[in-house]
C-alpha positions as CSV (number, residue, x, y, z in Angstrom):
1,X,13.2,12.1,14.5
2,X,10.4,14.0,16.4
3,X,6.6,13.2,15.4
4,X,6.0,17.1,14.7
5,X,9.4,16.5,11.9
6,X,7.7,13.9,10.1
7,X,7.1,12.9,7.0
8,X,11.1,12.2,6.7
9,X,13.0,13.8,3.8
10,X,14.4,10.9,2.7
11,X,13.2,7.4,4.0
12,X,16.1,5.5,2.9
13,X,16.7,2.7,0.7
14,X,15.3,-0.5,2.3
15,X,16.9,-4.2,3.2
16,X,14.0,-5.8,1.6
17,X,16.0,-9.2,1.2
18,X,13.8,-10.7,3.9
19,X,11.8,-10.1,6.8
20,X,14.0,-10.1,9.8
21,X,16.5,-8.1,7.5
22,X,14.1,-5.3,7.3
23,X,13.3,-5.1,10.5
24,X,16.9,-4.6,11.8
25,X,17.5,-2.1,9.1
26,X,14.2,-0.3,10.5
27,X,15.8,-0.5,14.1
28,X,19.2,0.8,12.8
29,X,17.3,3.6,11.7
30,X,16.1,4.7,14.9
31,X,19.0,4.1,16.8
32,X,18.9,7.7,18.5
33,X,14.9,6.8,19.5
34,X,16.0,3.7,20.8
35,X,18.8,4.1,23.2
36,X,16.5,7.0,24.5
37,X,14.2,4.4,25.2
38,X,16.5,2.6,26.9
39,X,17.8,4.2,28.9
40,X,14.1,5.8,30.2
41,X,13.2,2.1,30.4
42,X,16.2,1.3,32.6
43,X,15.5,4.3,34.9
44,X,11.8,3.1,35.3
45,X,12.5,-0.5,35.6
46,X,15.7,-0.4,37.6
47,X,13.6,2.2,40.4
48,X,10.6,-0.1,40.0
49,X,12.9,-3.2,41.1
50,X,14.2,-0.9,44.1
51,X,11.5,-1.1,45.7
52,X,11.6,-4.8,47.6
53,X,14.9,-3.4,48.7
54,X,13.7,-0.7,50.4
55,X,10.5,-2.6,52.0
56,X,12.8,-4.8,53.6
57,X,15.1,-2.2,54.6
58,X,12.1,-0.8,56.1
59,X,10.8,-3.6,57.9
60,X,13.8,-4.3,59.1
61,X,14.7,-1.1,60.5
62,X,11.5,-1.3,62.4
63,X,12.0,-4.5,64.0
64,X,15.7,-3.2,65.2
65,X,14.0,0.2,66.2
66,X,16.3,2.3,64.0
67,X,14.8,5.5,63.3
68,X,17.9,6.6,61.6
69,X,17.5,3.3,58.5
70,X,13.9,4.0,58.8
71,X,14.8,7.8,57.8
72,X,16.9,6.4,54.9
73,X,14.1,4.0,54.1
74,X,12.2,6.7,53.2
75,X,14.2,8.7,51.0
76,X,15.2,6.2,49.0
77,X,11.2,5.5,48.6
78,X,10.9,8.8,47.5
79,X,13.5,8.6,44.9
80,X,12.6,5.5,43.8
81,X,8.8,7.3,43.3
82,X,10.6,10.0,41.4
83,X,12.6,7.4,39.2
84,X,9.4,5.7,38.2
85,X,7.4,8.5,37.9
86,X,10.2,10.2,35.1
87,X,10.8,7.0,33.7
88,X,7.8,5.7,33.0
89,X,6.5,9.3,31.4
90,X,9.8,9.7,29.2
91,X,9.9,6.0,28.6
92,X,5.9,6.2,27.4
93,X,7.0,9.3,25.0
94,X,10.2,7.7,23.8
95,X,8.1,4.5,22.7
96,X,5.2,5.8,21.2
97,X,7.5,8.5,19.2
98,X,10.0,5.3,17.6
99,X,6.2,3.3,16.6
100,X,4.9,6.5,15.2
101,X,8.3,7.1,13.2
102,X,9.0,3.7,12.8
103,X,5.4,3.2,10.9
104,X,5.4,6.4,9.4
105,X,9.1,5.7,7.5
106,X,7.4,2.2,6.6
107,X,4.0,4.1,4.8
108,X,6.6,6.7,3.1
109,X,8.5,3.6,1.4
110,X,5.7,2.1,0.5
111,X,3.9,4.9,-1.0
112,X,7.5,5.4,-2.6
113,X,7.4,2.0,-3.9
114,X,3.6,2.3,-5.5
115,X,4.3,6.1,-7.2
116,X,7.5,4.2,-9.0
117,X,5.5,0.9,-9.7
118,X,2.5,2.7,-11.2
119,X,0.1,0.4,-12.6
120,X,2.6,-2.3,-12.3
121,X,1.6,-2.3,-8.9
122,X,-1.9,-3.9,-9.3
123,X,-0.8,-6.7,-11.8
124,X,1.9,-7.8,-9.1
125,X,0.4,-8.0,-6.3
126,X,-3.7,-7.9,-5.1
127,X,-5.2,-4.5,-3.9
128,X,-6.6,-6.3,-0.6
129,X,-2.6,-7.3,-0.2
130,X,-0.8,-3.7,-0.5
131,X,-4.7,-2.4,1.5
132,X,-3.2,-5.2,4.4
133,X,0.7,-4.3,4.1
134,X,-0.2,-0.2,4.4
135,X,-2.6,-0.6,7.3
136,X,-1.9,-3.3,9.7
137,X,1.3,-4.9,9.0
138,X,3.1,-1.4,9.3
139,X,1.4,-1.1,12.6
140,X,2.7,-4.6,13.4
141,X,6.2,-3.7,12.2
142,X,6.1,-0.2,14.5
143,X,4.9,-2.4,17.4
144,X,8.2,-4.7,17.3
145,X,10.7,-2.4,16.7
146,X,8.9,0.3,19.2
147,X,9.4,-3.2,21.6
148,X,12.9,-4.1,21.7
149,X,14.1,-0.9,23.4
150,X,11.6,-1.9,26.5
151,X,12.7,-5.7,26.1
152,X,15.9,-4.3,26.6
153,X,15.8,-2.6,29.3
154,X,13.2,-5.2,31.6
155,X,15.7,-8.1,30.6
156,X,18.7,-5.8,31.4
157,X,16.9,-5.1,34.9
158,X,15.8,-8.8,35.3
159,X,20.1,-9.6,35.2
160,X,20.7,-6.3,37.4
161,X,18.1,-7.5,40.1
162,X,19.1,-12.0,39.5
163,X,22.8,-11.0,40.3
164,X,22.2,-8.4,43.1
165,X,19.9,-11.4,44.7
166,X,22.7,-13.5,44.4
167,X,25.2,-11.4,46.2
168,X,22.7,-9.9,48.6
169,X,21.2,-13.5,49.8
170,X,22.7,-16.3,48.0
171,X,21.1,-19.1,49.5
172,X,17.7,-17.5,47.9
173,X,19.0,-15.5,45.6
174,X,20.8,-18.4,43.4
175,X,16.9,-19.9,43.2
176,X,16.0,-16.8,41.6
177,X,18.3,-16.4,39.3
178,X,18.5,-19.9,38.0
179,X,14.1,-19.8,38.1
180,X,13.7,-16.2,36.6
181,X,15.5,-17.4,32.8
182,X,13.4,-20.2,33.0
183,X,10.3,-18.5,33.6
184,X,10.9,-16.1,30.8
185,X,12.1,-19.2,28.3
186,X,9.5,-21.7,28.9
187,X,7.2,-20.1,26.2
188,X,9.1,-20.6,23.6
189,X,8.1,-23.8,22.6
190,X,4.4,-22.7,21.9
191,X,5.5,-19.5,20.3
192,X,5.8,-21.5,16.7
193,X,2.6,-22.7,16.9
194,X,1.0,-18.9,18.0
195,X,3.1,-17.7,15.1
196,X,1.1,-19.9,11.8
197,X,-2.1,-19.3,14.0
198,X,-1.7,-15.6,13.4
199,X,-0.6,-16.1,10.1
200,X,-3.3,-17.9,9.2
201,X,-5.0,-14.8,10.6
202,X,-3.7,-12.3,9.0
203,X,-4.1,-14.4,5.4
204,X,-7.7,-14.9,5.9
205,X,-8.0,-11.1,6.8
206,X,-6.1,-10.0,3.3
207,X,-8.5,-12.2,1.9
208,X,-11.2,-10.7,3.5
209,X,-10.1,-7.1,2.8
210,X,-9.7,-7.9,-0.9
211,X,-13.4,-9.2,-1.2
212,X,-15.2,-6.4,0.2
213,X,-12.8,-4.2,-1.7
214,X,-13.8,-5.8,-4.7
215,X,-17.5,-5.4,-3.7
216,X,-17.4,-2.1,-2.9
217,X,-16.0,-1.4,-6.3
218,X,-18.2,-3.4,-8.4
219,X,-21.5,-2.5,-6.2
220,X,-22.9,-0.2,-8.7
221,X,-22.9,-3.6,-11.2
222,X,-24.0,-5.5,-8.4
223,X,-27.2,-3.6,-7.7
224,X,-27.6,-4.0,-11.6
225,X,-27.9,-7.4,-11.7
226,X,-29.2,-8.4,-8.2
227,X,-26.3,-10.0,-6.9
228,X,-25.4,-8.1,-3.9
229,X,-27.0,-10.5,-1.6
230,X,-25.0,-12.9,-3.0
231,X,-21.6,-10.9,-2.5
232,X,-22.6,-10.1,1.2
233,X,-23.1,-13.7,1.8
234,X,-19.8,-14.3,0.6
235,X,-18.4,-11.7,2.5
236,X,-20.2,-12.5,5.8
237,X,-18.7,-16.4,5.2
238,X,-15.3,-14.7,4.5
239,X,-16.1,-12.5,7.9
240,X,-16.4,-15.7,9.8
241,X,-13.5,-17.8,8.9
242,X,-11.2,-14.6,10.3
243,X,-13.1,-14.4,13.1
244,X,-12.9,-18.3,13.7
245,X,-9.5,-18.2,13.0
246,X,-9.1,-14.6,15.3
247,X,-10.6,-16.9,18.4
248,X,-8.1,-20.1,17.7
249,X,-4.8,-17.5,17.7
250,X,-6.3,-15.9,20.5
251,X,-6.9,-18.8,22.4
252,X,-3.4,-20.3,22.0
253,X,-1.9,-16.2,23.0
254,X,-4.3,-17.0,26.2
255,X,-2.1,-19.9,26.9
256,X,1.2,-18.2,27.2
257,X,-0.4,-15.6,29.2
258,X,-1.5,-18.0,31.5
259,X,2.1,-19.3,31.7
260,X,3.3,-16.2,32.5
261,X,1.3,-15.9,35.1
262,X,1.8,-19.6,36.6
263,X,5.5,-20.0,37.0
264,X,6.2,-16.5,38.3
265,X,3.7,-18.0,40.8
266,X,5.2,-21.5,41.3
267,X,8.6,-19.5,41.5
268,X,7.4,-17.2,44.4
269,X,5.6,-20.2,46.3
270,X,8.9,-22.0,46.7
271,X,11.3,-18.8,47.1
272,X,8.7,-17.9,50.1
273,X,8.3,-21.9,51.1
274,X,12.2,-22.0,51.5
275,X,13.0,-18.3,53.2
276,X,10.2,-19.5,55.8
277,X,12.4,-22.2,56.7
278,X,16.2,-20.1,56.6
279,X,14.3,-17.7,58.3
280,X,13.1,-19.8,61.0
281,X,16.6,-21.6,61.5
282,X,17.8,-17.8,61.9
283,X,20.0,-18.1,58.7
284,X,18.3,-14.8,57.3
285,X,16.2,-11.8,58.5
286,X,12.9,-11.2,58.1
287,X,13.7,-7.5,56.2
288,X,16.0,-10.1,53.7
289,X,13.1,-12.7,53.4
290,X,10.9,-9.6,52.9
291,X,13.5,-8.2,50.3
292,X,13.9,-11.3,48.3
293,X,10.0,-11.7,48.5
294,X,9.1,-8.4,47.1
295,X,11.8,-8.4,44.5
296,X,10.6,-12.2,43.2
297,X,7.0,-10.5,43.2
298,X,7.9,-7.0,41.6
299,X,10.0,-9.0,39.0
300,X,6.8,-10.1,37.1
301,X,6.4,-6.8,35.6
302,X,9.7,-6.6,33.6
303,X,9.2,-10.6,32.6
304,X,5.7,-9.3,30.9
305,X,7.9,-7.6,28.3
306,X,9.2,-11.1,27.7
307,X,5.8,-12.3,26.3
308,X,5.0,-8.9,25.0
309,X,8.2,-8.7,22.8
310,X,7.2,-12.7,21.3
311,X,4.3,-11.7,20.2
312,X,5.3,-8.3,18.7
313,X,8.2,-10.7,16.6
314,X,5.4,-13.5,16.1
315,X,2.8,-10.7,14.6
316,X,6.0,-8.4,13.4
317,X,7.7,-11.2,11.6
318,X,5.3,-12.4,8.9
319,X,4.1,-8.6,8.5
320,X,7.8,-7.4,7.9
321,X,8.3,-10.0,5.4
322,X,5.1,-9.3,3.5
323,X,6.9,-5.6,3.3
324,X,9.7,-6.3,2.0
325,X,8.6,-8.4,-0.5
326,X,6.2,-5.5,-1.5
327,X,9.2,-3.3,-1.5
328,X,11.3,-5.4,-3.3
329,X,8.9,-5.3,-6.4
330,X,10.8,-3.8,-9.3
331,X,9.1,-2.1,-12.8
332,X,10.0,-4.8,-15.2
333,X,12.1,-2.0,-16.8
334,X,15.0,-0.1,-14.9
335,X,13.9,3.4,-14.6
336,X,17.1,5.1,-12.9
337,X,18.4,6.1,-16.0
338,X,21.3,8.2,-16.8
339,X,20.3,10.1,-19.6
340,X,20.0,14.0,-19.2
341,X,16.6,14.6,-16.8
342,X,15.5,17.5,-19.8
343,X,12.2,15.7,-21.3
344,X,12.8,14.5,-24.9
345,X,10.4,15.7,-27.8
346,X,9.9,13.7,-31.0
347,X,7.7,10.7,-32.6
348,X,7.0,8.1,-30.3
349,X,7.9,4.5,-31.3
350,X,7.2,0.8,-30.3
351,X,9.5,-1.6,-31.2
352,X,7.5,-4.4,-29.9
353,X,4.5,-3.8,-32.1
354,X,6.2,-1.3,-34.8
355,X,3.6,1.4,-33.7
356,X,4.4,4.5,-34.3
357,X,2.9,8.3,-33.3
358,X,4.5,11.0,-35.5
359,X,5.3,14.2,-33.5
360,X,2.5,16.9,-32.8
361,X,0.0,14.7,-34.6
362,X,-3.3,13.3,-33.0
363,X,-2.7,9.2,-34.1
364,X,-5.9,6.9,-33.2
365,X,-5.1,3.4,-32.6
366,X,-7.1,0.4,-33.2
367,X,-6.9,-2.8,-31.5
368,X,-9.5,-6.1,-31.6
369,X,-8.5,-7.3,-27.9
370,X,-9.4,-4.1,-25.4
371,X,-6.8,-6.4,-23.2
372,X,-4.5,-5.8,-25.9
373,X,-5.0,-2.1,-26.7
374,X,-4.5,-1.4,-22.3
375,X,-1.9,-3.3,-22.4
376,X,-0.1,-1.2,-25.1
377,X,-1.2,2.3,-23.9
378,X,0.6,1.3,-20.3
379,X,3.4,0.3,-22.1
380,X,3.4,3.2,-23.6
381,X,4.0,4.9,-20.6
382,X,6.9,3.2,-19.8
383,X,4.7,0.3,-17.6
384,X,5.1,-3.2,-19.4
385,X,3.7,-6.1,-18.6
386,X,6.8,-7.8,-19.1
387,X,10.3,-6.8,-20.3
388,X,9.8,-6.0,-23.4
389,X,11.8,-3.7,-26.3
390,X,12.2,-0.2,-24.8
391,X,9.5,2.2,-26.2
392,X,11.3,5.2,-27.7
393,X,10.4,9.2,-27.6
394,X,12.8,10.9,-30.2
395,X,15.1,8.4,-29.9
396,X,15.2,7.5,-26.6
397,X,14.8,4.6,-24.8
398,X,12.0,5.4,-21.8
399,X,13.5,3.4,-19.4
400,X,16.5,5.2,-19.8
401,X,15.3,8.5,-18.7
402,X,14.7,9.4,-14.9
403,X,11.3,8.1,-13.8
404,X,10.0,11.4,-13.2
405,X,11.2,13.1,-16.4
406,X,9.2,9.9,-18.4
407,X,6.2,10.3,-16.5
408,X,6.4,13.9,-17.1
409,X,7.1,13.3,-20.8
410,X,4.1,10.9,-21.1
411,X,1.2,10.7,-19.3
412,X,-1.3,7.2,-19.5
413,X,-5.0,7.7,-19.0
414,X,-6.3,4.7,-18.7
415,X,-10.1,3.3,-19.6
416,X,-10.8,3.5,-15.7
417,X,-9.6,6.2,-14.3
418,X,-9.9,7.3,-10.5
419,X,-11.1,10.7,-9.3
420,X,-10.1,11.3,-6.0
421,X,-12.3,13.2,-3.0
422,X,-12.2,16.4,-2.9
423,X,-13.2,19.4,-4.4
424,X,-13.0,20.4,-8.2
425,X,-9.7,22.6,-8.3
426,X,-8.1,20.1,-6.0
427,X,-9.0,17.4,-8.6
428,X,-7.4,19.7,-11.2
429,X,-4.5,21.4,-9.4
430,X,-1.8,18.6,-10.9
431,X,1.6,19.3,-12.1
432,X,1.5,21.0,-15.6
433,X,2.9,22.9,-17.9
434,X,0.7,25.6,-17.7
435,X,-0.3,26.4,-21.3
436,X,-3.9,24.7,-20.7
437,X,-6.6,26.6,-18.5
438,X,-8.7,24.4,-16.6
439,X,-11.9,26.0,-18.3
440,X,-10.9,25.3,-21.6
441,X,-9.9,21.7,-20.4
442,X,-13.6,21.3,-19.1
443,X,-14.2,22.9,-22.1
444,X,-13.0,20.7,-24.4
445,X,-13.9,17.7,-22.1
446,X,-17.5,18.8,-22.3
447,X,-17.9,19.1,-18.7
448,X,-20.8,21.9,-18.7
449,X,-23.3,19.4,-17.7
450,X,-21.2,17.9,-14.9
451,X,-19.9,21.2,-13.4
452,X,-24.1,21.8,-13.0
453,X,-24.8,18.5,-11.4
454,X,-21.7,19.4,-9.1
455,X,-23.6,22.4,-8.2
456,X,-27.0,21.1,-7.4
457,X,-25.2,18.1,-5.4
458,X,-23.5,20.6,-3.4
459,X,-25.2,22.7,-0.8
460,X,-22.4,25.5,0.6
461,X,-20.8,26.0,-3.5
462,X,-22.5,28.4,-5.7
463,X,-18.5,28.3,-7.9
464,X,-18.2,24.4,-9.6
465,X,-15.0,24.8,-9.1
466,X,-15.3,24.6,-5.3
467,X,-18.0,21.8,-5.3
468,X,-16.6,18.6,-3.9
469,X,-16.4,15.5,-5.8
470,X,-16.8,12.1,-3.3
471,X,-14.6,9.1,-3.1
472,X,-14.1,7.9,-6.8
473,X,-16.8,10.4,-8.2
474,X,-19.4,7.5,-7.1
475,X,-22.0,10.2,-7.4
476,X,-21.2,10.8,-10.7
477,X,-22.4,8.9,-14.0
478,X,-19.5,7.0,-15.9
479,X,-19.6,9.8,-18.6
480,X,-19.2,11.9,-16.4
481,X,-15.8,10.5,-14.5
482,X,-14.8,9.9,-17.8
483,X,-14.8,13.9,-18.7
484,X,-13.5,14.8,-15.7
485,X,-10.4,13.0,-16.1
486,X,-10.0,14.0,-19.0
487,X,-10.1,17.0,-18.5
488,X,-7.7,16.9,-15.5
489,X,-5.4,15.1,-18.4
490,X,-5.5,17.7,-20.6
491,X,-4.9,20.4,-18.0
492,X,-1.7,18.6,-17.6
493,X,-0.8,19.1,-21.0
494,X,2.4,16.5,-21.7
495,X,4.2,16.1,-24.7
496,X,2.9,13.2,-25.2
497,X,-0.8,11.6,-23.9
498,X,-1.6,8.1,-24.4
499,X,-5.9,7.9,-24.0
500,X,-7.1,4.5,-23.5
501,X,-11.1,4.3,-24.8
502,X,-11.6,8.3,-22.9
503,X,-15.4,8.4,-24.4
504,X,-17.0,5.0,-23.9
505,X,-19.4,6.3,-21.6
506,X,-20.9,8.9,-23.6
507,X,-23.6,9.3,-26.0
508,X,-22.3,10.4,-29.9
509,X,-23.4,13.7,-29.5
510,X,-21.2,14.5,-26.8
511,X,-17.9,11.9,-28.2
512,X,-18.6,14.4,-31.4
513,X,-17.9,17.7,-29.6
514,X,-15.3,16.4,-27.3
515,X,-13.6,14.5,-30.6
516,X,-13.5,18.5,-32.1
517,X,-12.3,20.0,-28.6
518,X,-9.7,17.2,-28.1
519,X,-7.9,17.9,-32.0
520,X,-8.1,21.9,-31.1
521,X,-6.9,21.7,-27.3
522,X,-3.9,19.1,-28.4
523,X,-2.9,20.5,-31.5
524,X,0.8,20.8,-32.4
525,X,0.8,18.3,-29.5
526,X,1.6,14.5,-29.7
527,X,-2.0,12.8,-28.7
528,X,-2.4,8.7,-29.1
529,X,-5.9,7.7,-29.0
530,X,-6.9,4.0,-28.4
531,X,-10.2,3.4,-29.3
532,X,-12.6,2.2,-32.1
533,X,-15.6,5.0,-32.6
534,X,-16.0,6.3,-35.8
535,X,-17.1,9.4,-34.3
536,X,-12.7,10.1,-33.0
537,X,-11.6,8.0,-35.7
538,X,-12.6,10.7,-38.2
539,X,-11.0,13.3,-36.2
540,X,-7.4,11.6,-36.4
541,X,-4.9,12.7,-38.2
542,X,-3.3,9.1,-39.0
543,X,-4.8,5.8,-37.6
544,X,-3.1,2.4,-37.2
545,X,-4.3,-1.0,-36.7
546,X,-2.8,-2.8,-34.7
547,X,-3.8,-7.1,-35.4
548,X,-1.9,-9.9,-33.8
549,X,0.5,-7.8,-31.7
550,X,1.5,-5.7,-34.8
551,X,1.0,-2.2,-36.2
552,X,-0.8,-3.8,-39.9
553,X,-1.7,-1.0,-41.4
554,X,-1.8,3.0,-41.2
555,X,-3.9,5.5,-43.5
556,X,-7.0,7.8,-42.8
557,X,-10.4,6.2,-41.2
558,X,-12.0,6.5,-44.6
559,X,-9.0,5.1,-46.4
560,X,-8.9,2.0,-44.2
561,X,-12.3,1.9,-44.0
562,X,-12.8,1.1,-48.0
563,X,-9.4,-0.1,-48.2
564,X,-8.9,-2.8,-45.1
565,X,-11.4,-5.9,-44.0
566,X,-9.9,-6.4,-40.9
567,X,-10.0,-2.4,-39.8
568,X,-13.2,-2.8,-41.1
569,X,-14.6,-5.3,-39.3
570,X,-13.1,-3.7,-35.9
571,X,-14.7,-0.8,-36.2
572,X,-17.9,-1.4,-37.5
573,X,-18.3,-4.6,-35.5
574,X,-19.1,-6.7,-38.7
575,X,-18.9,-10.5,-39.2
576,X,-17.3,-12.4,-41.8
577,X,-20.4,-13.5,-43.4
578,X,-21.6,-9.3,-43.2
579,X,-18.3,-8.6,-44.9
580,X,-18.3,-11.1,-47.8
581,X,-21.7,-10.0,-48.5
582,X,-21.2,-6.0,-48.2
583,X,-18.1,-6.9,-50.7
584,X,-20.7,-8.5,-53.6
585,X,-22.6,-4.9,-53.1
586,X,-20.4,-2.8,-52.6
587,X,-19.8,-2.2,-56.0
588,X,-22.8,-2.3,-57.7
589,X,-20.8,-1.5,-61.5
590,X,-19.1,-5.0,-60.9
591,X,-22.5,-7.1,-61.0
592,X,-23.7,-5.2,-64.3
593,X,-20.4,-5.7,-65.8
594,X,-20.4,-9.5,-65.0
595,X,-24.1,-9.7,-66.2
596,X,-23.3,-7.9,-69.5
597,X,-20.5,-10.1,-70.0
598,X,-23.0,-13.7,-69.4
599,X,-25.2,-11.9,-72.0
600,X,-22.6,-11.6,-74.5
601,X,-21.7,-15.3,-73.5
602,X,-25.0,-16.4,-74.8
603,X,-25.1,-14.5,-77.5
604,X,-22.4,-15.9,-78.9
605,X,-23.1,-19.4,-77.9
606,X,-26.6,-18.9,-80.3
């Protein structure tokens, strides 16, 4: 896989079963990248480690005088230059393409993962989590697996240059081989304690992330009240403790560098120490003490890779289990159904609550618990809390259709929608079914007002429709967010759409015309409203209440309104003592009969 070929068709199906499992499936993936890699690496490393050999063929060719060696000397420099110059260019291009990939086919399963999760995504794991995962930890997991092709090839030269030491000049070479394993192994035993260090890390870091996340989100509300002074402080202490712990993981990485450092030196002071001596008693030459020298020196730049691929595993590790366990996150419903992918038509039907929304009918819901009522609209959509009784579209089970074809079906807005950056026919080019303009959906959505403000907030776009709307619509009131989105909603036009509270931010006037707009854009269209203004509940053609987890009763507004107490008391936020009284005046005929009838009492008593 090339960079310029990315994104990749088709990702794959992950081993998710663990951390270390995931990363070898990543690396079988790349397996082409890889033994490119290698073999670029072996070229550079393998002409790097040449060298001492041909230093010492040099020196000693000029202490014999041989021009002839000294000749050879030098074209075997020059091909060694050429082998390190290729390698290390192909070997640079190989690496950085299998991260790149690597990363790139980690972000593509994750966003996978979070398109088939939907909201269940957010009530499984934290935002600052799956903000942490997408960012760092899939650079992490590109790093290590980007790694072990270079490992492979500086531990595959560190044998290649051990053994040819050991045949070349034993009585040095033997020292080398049996010191250079040891060098590389003797950081092991800190590399647990680096490992939770950088945990630690990388958990105060998520936390971190999901604080200011949180901030940014609720700073509007924050500026409200007066409490973002309050929040920063928080997030300044939060700031600190990864920086604290930043310094303590650092510190302890420090440590193994300096090891790596220290016994390649201790090694090379007692090689040199000894081949002084031999060569003194005449047992070697100086070009073979110059050979084994050089090599012992040069050798510290393939054991590097020894540190460098610990503490891509240490940082990898813990960031490649935090990934799978994100991609092993299942809806609490099996969506890979096997029913035919054509969308179904028909009522819609929860078992679970015995709520039911006859076809092509607008049907207004009423819930006391707002928990309750977004609870209900995701499920829905096919998104449950919990597994739960299948919710059924013309008798079929959602969670037996394809994922896409239910989605496509039914389509959840919920009381919080997000508008995404970018300009306003971006924010309305979605998938429909294109029997809805997108000015009659702003139409109906009462989005005159907001396609002005667009305007006036945009300096280069005299058409609304190419005025660009910022991150989350922050420049935008709640109304209008609200609008927009639902206008993009109805643009989409699906059989079936589930609104959760759509006109809470909006003055009567404005829920009134959008109420009227709604019934004409949706009808012959299956429309579930959630809410509890009179304004839409007068608009409906059947409502339902739903009390204690169960569809109660169903009518008109007005008929439940005279008819029901506890619809009552929802929807015009009365309290028990308001509804007992309203009850002794609310027929006024009843006190004058009851009167009449104490009269006659009396009259008779006399």
């Amino acid at each position: 896989m090339r960079i310029q070929d990315l994104p990749y068709p088709d990702p794959g199906v992950p081993d998710a079963r663990s951390g270390p499992r995931f990363l070898w499936w990543l690396w079988r993936n790349q397996r082409g990248g890889q033994l490119k890699a290698l073999a670029w690496g072996l070229l550079h490393f393998v002409s790097v480690s040449a060298l001492p050999f041909c230093v010492g063929l040099g020196v000693q060719s000029v202490v014999e005088r041989s021009g002839a060696r000294l000749a050879l000397t030098g074209g075997l420099l020059a091909l060694c230059g050429a082998g390190i110059a290729v390698g290390d260019t192909f070997l640079h291009r190989a690496a950085v393409t299998n991260w790149i990939t690597a990363a790139a086919r980690v972000q593509q399963l994750l966003a996978r993962k979070a398109s088939l999760l939907g909201s269940a995504l957010n009530r499984q794991v934290a935002k600052g989590e799956v903000v942490a995962v997408s960012t760092g930890d899939v650079e992490r997991v590109g790093w290590f697996v980007e790694s072990v092709s270079r490992f492979t090839a500086a531990a595959l030269t560190v044998v290649i240059v051990c053994v040819g030491l050991a045949l070349y000049q034993p009585a040095l070479g033997v020292i080398v081989a049996v010191g250079v394993p040891l060098v590389g192994l003797a950081v092991l035993p800190l590399l647990p304690r680096a490992t939770r260090r950088a945990d630690v890390q990388r958990e105060k870091a998520g936390r971190a992330t999901e604080l200011a996340s949180d901030t940014v989100a609720g700073l509007r509300v924050l500026r409200g009240i007066g409490g973002e002074e309050l929040f920063l402080d928080r997030y300044r202490r939060a700031s600190q403790d990864v920086r604290h712990a930043a310094v303590r993981s650092a510190r302890m990485w420090s440590v193994i560098a300096a090891f790596q450092v220290l016994l390649p030196g201790v090694l090379m002071i007692v090689v040199v120490w000894l081949g002084v001596s031999l060569a003194g008693e005449g047992r070697i030459s100086v070009g073979d003490l110059v050979t084994v020298y050089s090599a012992v020196m040069v050798l510290a730049y393939p054991l590097r890779h020894f540190e460098e691929i610990a503490m891509a595993y240490s940082f990898s590790r813990p960031a490649a289990k935090r990934a799978a366990k994100l991609l092993a996150l299942e809806r609490p419903v099996d969506a890979g159904g096997v029913r035919a992918a054509e969308a179904p038509t028909g009522d819609l039907y929860d078992p679970g609550t015995g709520l039911l929304a006859p076809a092509g009918l607008l049907t207004a819901v009423v819930c006391g618990d707002p928990d309750a009522a977004g609870l209900l609209a995701e499920r829905l959509g096919g998104h449950p809390a919990e597994p739960s009784a299948p919710v059924m579209l013309g008798g079929v089970p959602l969670d037996e259709l394809p994922l896409d074809s239910a989605r496509t079906s039914v389509l959840v807005q919920d009381k919080d929608p997000v508008l995404l950056s970018g300009t306003l026919r971006e924010l309305l080019d979605v998938p429909s079914s294109g029997s809805v303009a997108a000015e009659d959906a702003l139409a109906a959505a009462q989005c005159a007002d907001v396609l002005d403000a667009l305007v006036q907030g945009s300096l280069d776009a005299a058409d609304p429709m190419d005025a660009r709307i910022t991150e989350r619509g922050r420049s935008l009131s709640g109304g209008q967010r609200q609008r927009l989105a639902l206008a993009r909603s109805l643009v989409t036009d699906p059989e079936v759409l589930v609104l959760d509270e759509p006109t809470s931010a909006v003055d009567s006037h404005t829920e009134a015309r959008i109420a009227d707009g709604l019934r004409r854009l949706r009808a012959g269209r299956t429309t579930v409203l959630f809410t509890s203004s009179p304004l839409l509940l007068d608009h409906a053609d059947r409502v339902v209440l739903v009390h204690a987890g169960t569809a109660a009763v169903s009518g008109t507004h007005r008929e439940l309104l005279d008819g029901d107490p506890r619809y009552r008391a929802v929807v015009t936020r009365e309290t028990d003592e308001e509804l007992a009284a309203a009850d002794t005046r609310a027929k006024p005929e009843d006190s004058l009969l009851g009167a009449l009838a104490e009269l006659e009492e009396i009259e008779e008593s006399a």
